[in-house]
Structure formats: C-alpha cells, structure tokens
C-alpha positions as CSV (number, residue, x, y, z in Angstrom):
1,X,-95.1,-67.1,-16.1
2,X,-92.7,-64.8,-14.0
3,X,-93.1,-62.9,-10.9
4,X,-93.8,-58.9,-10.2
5,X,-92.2,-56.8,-8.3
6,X,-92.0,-56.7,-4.5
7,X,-94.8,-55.5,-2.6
8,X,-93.9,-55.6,1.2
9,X,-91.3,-52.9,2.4
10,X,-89.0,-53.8,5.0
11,X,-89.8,-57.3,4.5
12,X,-86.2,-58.3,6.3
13,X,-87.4,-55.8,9.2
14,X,-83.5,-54.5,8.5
15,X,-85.1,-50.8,10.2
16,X,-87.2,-50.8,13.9
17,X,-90.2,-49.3,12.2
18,X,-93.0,-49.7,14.6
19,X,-96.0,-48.4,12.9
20,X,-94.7,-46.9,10.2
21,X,-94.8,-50.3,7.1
22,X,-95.4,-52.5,10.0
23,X,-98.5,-52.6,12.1
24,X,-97.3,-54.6,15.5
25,X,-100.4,-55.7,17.3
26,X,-100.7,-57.8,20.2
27,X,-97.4,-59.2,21.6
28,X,-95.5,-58.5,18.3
29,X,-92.7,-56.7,18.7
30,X,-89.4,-56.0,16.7
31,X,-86.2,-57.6,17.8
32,X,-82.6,-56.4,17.7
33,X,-81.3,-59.6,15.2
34,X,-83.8,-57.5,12.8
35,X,-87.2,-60.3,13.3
36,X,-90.1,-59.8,14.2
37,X,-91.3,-62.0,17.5
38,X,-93.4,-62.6,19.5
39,X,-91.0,-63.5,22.9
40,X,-90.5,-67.0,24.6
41,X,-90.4,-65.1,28.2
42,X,-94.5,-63.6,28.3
43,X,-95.9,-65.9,25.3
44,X,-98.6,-64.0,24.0
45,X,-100.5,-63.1,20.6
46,X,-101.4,-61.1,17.7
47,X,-101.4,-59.7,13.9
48,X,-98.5,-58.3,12.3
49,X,-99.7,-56.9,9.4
50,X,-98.7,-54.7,6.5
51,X,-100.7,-52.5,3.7
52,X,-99.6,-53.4,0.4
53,X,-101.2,-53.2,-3.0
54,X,-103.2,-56.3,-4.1
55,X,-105.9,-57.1,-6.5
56,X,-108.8,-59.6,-5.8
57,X,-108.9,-63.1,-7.6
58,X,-105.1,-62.6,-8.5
59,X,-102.4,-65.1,-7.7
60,X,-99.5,-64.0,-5.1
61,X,-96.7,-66.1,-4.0
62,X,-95.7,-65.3,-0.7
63,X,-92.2,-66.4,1.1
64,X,-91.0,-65.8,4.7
65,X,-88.5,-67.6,7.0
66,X,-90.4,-69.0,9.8
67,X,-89.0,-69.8,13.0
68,X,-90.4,-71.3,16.4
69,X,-89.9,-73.1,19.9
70,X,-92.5,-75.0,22.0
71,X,-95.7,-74.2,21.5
72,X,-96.4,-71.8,19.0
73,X,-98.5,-71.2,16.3
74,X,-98.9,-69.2,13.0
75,X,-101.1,-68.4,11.0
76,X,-101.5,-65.6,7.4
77,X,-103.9,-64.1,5.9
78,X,-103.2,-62.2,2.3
79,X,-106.0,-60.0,0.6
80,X,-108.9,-62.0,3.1
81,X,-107.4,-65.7,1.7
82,X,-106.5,-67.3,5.2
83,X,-103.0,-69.7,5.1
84,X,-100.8,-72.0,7.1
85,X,-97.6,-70.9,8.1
86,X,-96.8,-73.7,10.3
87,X,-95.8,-76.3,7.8
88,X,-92.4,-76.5,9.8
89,X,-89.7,-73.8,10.2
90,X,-87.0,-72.3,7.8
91,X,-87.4,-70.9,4.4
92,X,-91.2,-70.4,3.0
93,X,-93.0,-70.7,-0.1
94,X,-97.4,-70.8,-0.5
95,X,-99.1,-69.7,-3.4
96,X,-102.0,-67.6,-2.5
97,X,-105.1,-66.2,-4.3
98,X,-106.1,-62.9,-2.7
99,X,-109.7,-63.0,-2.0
100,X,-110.6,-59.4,-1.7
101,X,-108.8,-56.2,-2.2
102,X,-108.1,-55.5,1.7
103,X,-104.7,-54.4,1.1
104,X,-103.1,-56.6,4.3
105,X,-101.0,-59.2,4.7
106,X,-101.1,-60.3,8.0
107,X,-99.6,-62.5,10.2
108,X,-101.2,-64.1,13.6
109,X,-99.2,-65.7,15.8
110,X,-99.8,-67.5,18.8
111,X,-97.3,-68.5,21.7
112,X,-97.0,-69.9,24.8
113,X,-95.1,-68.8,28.0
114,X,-91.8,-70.7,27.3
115,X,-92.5,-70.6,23.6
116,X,-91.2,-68.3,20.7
117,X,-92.1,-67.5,17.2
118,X,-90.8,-64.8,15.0
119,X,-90.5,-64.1,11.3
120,X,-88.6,-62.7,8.8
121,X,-87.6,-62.2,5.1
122,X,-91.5,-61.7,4.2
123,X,-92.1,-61.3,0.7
124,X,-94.7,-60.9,-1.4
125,X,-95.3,-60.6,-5.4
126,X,-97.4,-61.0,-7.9
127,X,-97.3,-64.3,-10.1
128,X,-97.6,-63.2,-14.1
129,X,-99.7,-65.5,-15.8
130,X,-98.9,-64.5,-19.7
131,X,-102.1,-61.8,-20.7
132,X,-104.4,-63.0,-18.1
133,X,-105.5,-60.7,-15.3
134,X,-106.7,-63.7,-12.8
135,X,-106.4,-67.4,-11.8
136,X,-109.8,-68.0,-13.4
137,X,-108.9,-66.1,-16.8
138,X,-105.7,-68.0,-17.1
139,X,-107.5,-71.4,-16.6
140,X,-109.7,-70.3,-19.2
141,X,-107.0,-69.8,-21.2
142,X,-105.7,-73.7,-20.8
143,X,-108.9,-74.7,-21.8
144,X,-109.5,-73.0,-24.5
145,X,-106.4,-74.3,-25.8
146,X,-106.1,-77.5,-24.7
C-alpha cells in the first residue's frame, strides 16, 4: 500500500489564485499569510472547492491544517462522500472513499461574527491498494486469501 501522486494544486495557497485552481464561494477569501479564510470580523459562509481528478468507489486520503476561533464550523466533501473536518485544529488526516466522479473537493465552512476559520496545506492522493482498482476489490482480495 503506498500513496499516488498529488492531486490538488496550490494546496498551500502559496499564489492569490482567485478562480483560477480555487473556486472561493461565499465568504472565502484568500489571505496574505497564504490561507484560505473565512474572516473573524463579518463571520459568514461557503464552499471552497477545487476540480481535481478522482475515480468513484476509490480510496483517497486527504490532509489539511485546520485552524479556527469561536464559533466555527467545517465541513468536506470529496467526490460526493461528505466528511468532518472539525475533529479539532492543527494537522489533518481522514481517509475518504469518493462516491461519485464529481471531480471536487470542497470545503464548507461556517462562521460566526467574532469567529474565524481558515485552511491550509490541503492535500489529496490516492491510496494504492496492491492490483486492486477499489476499496471493495481489495477487500475481496483479503478474503479471498484469508
């Protein structure tokens, strides 16, 4: 088991690229410490999102550094397979199964007035399992020979 290559460009948001990768809807917006955020000062909401190149019934890990204040919230969604973000702030890991071949990942956060969130280092990459092509093949696979 190993992992693919990167699929999200500008994942550290390094370059202000407003709709070019990165789809800011909402309140999103990109900040000069090279985040993405939605800001403390209005509060707001909305889906960052990104078009990247997934396959249905795969397995994806996806990693991000997650930081908030107050009241905020988010949430992801990868290939139509929703996910928690919120599991407390710092450095991310989930495992995800992409559930249809929408292309996105997406992130929808949720803040407050008085309440910040922002993310950054999103990553996203394929898990390798051996010659299987899905989560349900390679399953098969440990059953066969168990």
């Amino acid at each position: 088991m190993g992992l693919g290559p990167e699929l999200v460009v500008n994942g550290d948001f390094e370059v202000a690229n407003i709709g070019a990768e990165w789809t800011y809807g909402g309140d999103w917006q990109w900040d000069a410490s090279k985040k993405a955020e939605i800001d403390e000062i209005m509060g707001g909401s909305g889906t960052l999102s990104q078009s990247i190149s997934i396959t249905a019934g795969k397995l994806y890990q996806v990693g991000y550094t997650y930081l908030k204040s107050g009241t905020a919230s988010l949430d992801g969604k990868l290939g139509g397979t929703n996910f928690n973000f919120t599991s407390g702030v710092g450095v991310k890991t989930v495992t995800v199964v992409a559930g249809s071949d929408d292309t996105e990942i997406q992130s929808i956060g949720v803040s407050q007035i008085g309440s910040s969130l922002s993310i950054d280092n999103v990553s996203v990459r394929e898990i390798l399992l051996g010659g299987s092509t899905s989560i349900s093949e390679s399953i098969d696979d440990v059953w066969e020979n168990w």
